[in-house]
C-alpha positions in Angstrom: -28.1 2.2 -51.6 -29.0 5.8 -53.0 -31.9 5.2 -54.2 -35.1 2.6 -54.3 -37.0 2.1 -57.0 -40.6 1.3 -56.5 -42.9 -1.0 -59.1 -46.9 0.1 -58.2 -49.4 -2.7 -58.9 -49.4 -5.5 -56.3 -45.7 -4.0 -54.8 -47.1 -0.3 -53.0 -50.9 -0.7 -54.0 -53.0 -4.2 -54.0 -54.4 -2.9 -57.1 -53.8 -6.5 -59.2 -57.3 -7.6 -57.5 -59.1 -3.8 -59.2 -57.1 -5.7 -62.7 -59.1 -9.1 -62.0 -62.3 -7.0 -61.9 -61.5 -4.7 -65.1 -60.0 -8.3 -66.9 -63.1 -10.1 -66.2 -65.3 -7.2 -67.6 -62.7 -7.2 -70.9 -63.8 -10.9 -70.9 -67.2 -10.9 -70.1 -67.8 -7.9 -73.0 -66.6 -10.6 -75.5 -68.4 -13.2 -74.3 -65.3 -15.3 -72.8 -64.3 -16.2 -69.4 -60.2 -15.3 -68.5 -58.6 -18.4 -67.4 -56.5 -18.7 -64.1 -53.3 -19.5 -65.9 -53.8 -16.6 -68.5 -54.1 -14.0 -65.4 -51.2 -15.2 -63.6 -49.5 -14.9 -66.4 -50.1 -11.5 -67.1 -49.4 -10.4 -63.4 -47.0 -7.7 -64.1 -47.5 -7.5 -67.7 -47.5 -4.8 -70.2 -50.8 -3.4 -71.5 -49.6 -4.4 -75.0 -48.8 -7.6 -74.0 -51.6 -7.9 -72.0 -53.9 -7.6 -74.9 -52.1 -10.3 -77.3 -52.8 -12.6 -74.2 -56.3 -12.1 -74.1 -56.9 -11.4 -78.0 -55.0 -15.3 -78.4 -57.1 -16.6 -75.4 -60.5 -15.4 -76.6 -59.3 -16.5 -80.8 -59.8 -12.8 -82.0 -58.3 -11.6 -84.6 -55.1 -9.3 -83.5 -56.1 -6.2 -85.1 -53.5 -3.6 -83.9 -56.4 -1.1 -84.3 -59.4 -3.6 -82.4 -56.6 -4.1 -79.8 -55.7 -0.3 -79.4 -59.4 -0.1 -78.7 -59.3 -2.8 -76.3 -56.5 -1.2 -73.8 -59.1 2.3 -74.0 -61.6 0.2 -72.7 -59.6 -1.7 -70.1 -57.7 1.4 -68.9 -61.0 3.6 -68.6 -62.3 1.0 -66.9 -59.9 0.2 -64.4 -59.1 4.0 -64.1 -62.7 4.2 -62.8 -61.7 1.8 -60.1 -58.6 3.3 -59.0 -60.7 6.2 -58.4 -62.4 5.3 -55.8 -59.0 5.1 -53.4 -56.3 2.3 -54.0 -56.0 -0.1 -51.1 -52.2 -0.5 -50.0 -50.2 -3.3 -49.6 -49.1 -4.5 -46.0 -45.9 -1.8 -44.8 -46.0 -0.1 -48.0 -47.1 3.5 -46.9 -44.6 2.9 -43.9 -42.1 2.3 -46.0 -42.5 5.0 -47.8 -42.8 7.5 -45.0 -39.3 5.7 -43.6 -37.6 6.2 -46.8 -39.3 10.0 -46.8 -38.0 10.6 -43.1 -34.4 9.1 -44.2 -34.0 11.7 -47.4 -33.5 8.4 -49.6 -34.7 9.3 -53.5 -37.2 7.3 -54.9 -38.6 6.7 -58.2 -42.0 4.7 -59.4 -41.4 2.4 -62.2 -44.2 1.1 -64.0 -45.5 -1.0 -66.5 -49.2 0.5 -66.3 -49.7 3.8 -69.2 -49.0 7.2 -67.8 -52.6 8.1 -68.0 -53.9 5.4 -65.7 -50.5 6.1 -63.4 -51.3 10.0 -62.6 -54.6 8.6 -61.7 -52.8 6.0 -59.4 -50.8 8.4 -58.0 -53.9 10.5 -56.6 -54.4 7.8 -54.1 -50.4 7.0 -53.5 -49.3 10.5 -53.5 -46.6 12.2 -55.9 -44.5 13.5 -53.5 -42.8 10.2 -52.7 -41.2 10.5 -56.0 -38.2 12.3 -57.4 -39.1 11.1 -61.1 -41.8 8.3 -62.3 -41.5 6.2 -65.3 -44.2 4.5 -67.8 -43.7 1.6 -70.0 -45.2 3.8 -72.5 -42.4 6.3 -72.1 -40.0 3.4 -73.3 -39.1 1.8 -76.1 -39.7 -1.6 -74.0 -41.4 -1.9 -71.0 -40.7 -4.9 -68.3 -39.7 -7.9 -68.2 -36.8 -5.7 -70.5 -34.6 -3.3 -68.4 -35.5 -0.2 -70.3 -38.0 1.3 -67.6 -35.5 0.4 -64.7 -32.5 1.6 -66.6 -34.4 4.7 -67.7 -35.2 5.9 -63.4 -31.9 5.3 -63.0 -30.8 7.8 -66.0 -32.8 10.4 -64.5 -31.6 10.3 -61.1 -28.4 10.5 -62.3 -27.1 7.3 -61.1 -25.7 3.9 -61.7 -28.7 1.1 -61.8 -26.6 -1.0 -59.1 -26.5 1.3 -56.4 -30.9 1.3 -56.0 -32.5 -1.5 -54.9 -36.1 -2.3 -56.6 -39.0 -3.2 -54.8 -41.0 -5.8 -57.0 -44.1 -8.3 -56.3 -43.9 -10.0 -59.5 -41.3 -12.4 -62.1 -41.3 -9.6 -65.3 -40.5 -7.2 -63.1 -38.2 -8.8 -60.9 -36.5 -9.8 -64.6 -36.2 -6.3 -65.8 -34.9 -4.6 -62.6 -32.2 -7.1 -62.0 -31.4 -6.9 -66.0 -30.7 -3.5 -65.7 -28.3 -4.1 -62.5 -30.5 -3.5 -59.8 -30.8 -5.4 -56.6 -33.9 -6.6 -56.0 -36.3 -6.8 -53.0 -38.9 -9.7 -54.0 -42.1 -9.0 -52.0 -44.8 -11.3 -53.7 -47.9 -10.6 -54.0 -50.3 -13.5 -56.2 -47.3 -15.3 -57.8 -44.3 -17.0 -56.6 -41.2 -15.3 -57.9 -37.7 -17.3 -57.6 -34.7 -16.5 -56.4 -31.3 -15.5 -57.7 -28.4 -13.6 -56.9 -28.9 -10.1 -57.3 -32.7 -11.0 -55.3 -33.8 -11.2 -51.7 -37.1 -12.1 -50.7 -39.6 -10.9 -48.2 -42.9 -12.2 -47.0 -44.3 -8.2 -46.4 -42.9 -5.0 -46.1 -44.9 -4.7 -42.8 -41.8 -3.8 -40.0 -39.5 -3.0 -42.3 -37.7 0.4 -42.7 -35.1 2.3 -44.7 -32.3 0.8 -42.1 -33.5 -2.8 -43.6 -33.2 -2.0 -46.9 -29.9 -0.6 -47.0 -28.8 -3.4 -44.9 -30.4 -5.9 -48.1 -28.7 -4.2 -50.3 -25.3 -4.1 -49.0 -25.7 -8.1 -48.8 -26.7 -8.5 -52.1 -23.5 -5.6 -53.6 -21.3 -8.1 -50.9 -22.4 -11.5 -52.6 -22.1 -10.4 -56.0 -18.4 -8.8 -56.0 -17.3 -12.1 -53.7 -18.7 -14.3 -56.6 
């Protein structure tokens, strides 16, 4: 392991419940009411993507321009919330500090806009990371690889030596895509398994000893497959 890459919402900061509260405005401002299935869905979803969801659930018409003005208003919004401090998950600052302590490079790899990420990163703190990528910085954001493969590019190394910490199924998808291993540590959503995964109730306990230790297991299983 030379490097872990980090997703933010739900995975370092509990920030999916600040989404609920901005989602629910989105809703409320056209006179709608966001359904549990469409939120779980969108757990870990791009704000593009996020937007066709609720533009299809609401039966608006998907105006590129209406939906441009859409994502302003969510991402003002929530940027208003994330001001005011971003709680943490369970172990997550630990974590960080362990990985810190242990000179292991690590990267933040997002689906949320740049924008709304600096203003994240306020609360988080920059100095974590060697390099942070956007799904607006990509040509695709996740479930596709592009954002993983993209952190890996600028640390100058190959996608499977990092292991990914993610709390959600896209981006679980689109770190083990791009050849990651994957620590799964859920946060609202069951995520399944697979072979390039290991799973985790918390982070709470764990340190940069445990990590390496999950991803040697995982490079062991895949090259004795």
């Amino acid at each position: 392991m030379q490097a872990v890459l980090w997703d933010m919402d739900g995975t370092l900061v509990d920030s999916e419940k600040l989404w609920d509260v901005s989602l629910s405005a989105l809703y409320e401002s056209f006179g709608g009411e966001m359904s549990r299935e469409t939120r779980t869905a969108l757990v870990g979803a791009s704000a593009q993507e996020t937007m066709v969801t609720v533009y299809a659930e609401l039966g608006l018409d998907p105006d590129p321009d209406a939906m441009a003005d859409s994502i302003r208003w969510l991402h003002t919004y929530t940027g208003e919330l994330f001001d005011r401090g971003l709680p943490w998950c369970d172990g997550a600052r630990e974590m960080l500090d362990s990985l810190a302590a242990a000179d292991v490079p690590m990267a933040l790899v997002t689906n949320t806009q740049r924008a709304l990420t600096e203003r994240a990163l306020n609360s988080i703190g920059r100095d974590y990371f060697s390099v942070t990528v956007c799904a607006d910085e990509v040509a695709s954001g996740k479930p596709e690889p592009d954002p993983y493969l993209r952190a890996a590019e600028l640390l100058g190394l190959h996608p499977a030596t990092c292991l990914a910490v993610e709390d959600s199924v896209t981006g679980a998808a689109a770190a083990e895509k791009a050849g990651c291993a994957v620590l799964v540590v859920p946060n609202d959503v069951p995520v399944p398994g697979g072979i390039r995964r290991r799973h985790a109730d918390s982070l709470a306990g764990l340190g940069a000893v445990d990590l390496r230790r999950i991803h040697s297991e995982i490079d062991r299983e895949l090259h004795s497959a």
